[in-house]
C-alpha positions as CSV (number, residue, x, y, z in Angstrom):
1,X,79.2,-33.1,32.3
2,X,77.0,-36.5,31.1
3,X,73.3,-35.8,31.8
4,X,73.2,-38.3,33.9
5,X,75.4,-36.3,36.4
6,X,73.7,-32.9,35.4
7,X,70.0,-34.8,37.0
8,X,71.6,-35.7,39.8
9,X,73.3,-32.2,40.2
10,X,69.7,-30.8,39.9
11,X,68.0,-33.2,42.1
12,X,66.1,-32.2,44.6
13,X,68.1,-30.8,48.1
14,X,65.4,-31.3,50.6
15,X,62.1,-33.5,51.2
16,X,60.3,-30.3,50.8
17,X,61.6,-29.4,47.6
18,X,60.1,-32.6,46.1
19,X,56.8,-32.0,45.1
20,X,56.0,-35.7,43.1
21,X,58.6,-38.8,43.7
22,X,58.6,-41.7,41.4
23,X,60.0,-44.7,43.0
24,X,61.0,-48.3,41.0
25,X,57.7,-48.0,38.9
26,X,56.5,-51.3,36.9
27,X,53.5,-52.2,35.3
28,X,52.6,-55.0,33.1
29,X,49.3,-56.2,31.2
30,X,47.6,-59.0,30.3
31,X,46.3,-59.1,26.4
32,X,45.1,-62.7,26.2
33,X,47.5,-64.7,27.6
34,X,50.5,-62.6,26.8
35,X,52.3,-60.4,29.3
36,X,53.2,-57.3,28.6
37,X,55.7,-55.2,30.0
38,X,55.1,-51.7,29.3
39,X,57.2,-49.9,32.4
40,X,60.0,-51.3,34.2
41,X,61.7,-49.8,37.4
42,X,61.1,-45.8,36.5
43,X,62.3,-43.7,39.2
44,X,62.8,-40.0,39.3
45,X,61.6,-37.0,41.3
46,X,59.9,-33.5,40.2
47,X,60.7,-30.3,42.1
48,X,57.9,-27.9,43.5
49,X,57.4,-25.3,40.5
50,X,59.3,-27.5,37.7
51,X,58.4,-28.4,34.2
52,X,59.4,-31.5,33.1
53,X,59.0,-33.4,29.8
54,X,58.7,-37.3,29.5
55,X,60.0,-38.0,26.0
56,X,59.9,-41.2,24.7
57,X,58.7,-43.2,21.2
58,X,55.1,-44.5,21.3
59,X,54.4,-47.4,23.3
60,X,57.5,-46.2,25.7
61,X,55.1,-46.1,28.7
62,X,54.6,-42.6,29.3
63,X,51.1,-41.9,29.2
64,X,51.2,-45.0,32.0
65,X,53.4,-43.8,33.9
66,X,51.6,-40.5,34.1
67,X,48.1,-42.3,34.5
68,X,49.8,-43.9,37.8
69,X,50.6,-40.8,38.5
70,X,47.1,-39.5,38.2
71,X,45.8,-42.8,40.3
72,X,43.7,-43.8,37.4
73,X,45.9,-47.0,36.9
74,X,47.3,-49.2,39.6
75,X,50.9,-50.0,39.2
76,X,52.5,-53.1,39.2
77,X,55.3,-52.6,41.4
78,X,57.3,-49.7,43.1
79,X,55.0,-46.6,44.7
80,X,54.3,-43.3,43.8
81,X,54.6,-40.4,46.4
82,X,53.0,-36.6,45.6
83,X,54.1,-34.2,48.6
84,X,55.4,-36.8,50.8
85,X,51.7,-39.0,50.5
86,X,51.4,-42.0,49.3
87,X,49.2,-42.1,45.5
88,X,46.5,-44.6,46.4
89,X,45.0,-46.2,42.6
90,X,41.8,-44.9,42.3
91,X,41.4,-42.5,44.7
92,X,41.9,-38.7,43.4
93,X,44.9,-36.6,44.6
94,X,44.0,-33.0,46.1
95,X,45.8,-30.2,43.8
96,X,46.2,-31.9,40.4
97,X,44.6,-31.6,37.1
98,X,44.9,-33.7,34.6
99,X,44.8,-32.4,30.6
100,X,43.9,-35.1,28.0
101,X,45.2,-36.4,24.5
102,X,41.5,-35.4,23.2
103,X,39.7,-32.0,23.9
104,X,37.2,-33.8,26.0
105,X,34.9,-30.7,26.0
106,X,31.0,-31.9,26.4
107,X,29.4,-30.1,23.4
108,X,26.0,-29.5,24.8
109,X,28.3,-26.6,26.7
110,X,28.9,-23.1,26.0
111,X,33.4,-22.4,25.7
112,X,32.1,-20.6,28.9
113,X,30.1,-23.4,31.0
114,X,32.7,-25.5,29.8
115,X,35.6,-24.3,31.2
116,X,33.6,-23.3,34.8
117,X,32.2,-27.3,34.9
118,X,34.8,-27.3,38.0
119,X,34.0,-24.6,39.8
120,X,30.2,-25.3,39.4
121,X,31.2,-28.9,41.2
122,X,32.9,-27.3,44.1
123,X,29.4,-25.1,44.8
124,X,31.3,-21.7,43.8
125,X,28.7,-19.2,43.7
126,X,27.8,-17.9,40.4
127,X,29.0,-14.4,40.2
128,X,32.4,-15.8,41.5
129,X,32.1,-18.7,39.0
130,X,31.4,-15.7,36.1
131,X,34.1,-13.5,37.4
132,X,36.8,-16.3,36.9
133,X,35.3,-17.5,33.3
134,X,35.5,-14.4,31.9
135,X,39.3,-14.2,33.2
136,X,40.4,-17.4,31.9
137,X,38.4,-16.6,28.5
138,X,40.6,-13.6,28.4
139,X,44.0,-15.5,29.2
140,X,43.1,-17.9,26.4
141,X,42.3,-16.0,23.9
142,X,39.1,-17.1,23.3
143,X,37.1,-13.2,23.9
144,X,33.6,-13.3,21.8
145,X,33.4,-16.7,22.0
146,X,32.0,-17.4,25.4
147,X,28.4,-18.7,23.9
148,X,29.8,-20.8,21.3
149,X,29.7,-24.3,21.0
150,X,32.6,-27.0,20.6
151,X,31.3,-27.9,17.4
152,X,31.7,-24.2,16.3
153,X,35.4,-24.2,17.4
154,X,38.9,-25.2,15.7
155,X,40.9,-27.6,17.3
156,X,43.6,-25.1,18.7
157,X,40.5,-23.2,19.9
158,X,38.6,-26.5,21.6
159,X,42.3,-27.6,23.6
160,X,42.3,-24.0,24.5
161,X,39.0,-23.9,26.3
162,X,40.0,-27.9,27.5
163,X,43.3,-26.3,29.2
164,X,41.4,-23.6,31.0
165,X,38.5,-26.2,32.6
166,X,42.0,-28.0,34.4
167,X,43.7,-24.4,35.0
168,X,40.4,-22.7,36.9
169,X,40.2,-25.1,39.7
170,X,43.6,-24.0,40.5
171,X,45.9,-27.3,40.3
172,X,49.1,-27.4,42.0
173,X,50.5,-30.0,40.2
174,X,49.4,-30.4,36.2
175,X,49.8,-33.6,34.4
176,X,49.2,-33.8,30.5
177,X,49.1,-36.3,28.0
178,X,50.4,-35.1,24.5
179,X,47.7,-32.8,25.0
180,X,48.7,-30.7,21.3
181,X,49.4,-33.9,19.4
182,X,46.8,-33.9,17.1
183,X,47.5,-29.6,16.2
184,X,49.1,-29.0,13.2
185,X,52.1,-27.0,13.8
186,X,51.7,-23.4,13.9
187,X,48.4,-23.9,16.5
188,X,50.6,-26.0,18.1
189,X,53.3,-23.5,18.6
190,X,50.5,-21.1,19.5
191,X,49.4,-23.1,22.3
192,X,52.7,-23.7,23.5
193,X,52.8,-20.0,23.5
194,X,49.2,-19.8,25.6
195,X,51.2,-22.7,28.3
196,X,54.3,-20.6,28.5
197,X,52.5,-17.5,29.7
198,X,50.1,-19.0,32.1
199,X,53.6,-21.5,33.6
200,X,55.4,-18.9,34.3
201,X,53.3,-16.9,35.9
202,X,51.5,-19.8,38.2
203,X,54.4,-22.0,38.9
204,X,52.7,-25.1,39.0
205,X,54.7,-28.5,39.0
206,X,54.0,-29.8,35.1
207,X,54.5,-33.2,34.1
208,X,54.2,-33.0,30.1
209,X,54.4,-36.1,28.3
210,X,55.3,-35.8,24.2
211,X,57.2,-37.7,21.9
212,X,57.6,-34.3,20.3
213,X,61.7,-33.3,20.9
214,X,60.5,-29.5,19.8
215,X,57.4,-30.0,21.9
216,X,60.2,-30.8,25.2
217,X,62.9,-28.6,24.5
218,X,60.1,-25.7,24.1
219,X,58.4,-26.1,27.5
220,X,60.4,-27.7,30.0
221,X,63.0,-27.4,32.5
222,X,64.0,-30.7,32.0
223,X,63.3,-33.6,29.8
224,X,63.3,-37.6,31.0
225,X,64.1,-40.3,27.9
226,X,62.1,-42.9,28.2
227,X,63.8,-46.0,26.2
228,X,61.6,-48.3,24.3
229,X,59.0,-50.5,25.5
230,X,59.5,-52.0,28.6
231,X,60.0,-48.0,29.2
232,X,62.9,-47.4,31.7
233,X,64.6,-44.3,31.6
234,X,67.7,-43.8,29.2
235,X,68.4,-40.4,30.0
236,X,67.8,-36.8,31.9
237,X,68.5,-33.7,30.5
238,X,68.8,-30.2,31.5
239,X,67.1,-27.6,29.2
240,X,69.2,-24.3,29.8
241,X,66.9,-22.0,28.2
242,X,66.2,-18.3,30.6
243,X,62.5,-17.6,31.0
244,X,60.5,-16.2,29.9
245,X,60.5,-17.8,26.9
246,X,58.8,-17.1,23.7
247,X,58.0,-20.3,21.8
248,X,59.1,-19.1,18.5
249,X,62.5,-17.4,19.1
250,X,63.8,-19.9,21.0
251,X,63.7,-22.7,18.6
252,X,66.0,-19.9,16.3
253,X,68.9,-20.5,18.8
254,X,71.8,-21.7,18.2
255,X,71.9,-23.7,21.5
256,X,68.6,-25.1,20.5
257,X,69.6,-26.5,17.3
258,X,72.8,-28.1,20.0
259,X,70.3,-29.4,22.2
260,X,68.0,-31.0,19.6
261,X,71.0,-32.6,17.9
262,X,72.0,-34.1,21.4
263,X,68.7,-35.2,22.4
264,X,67.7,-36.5,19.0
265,X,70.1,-39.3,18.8
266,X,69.4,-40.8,21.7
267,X,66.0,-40.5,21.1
268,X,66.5,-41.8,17.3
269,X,67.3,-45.4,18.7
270,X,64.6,-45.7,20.4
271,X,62.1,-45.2,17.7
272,X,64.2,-47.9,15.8
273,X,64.1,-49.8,18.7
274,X,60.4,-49.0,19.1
275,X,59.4,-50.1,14.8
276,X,61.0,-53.1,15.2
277,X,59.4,-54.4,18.7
């Protein structure tokens, strides 16, 4: 079966199912008085409860794609649709969080008034507010380190505290941008390890943008290819893993080592494609 045929096998059945539809995306910008194309007619849909990776060489358009998601940029064409509503540019969508390529943590905050910044926006008394810090400390890993400071932290330990401020306002729907990119490996796989445990028991709907093929094949249901720039999508594949998953283990598989080998020469051309744009 191509992968083409096993996304459409594993495409939404209902309206309802669809939690975030994608439909003939563009967008192009002016630099000077070039145009350029960075996204071109991306269309695909993400099921209620499903983790998918967009995969793709830098400058492949998925951080834009996911910022139009996030109505942060205003697309060029095509329309955008997040439980059957329309995605108005520039106007925040109920239910999702977004995580950042950078920590983003303001370090004049504690770890602990950090990561309840949200609640204390939505007026959520204080002993709630406490109640639900100390739980999301716990779920991170971050115990004894409540008072400390972002400057005092490593960076495993900074995106750690950056995940939880998203995760304790409760998003439905969780975009993020390369969000372990700049980790070295091992806290990278430890974080992957923190996601895993905190996916599988919320169930949000995860859009997870990498150009990471270990990153992909770790976390997500399914992975979307994103050619080189003007970014359409090449591909869709199914990643067959059972859950729960354990971040290490699975990359020892033998159908992980299939998988990657698969994947990775599709993905190979595009970074060719990519160097020499």
């Amino acid at each position: 079966m191509s992968a083409l045929e096993t996304s459409e096998r594993l495409a939404p059945r209902s309206q309802a199912d669809r939690r975030v539809e994608v439909k003939g995306l563009s967008k192009s910008f002016q630099l000077a008085k070039t145009t350029i194309e960075a996204v071109r007619d991306v269309t695909f849909d993400v099921r209620r409860g499903e983790f998918v990776a967009l995969l793709g060489p830098s400058g492949s358009g998925k951080s834009t794609v996911l910022n139009m998601i996030a109505s942060l940029i205003r697309p060029t064409g095509g329309e955008i649709l997040i439980d059957g509503k329309r995605v108005v540019p520039g106007k925040a969508t109920p239910d999702v969080g977004y995580v950042f390529q950078r920590d983003t943590l303001f370090p004049w905050r504690t770890v602990a008034d950090n990561i309840g910044y949200g609640l204390e926006l939505s007026g959520v008394p204080a002993q709630e507010r406490k109640a639900r810090i100390a739980e999301c400390v716990a779920q991170a890993g971050l115990k004894g380190f409540e008072n400390a400071y972002p400057s005092a932290l490593s960076g495993g330990m900074r995106q750690r505290a950056a995940l939880m401020r998203t995760l304790i306002v409760e998003p439905q729907i969780l975009l993020m941008d390369e969000p372990f990119g700049a980790l070295d490996t091992h806290t990278k796989i430890d974080m992957h390890e923190v996601l895993l445990r905190i996916w599988e028991r919320e169930q949000q709907t995860v859009l997870f943008v990498t150009h990471d093929l270990g990153e992909a094949l770790t976390l997500a249901d399914r992975i979307i290819l994103f050619s080189a720039r003007p970014g359409r999508i090449k591909d869709v594949f199914q990643v067959d893993f059972a859950r729960p998953r354990d971040a290490v283990t699975v990359r020892e598989t033998p159908r992980y080592a299939e998988l990657f080998q698969h994947i990775w020469h599709s993905l190979g051309e595009e970074f060719v494609k990519g160097r020499s744009a």
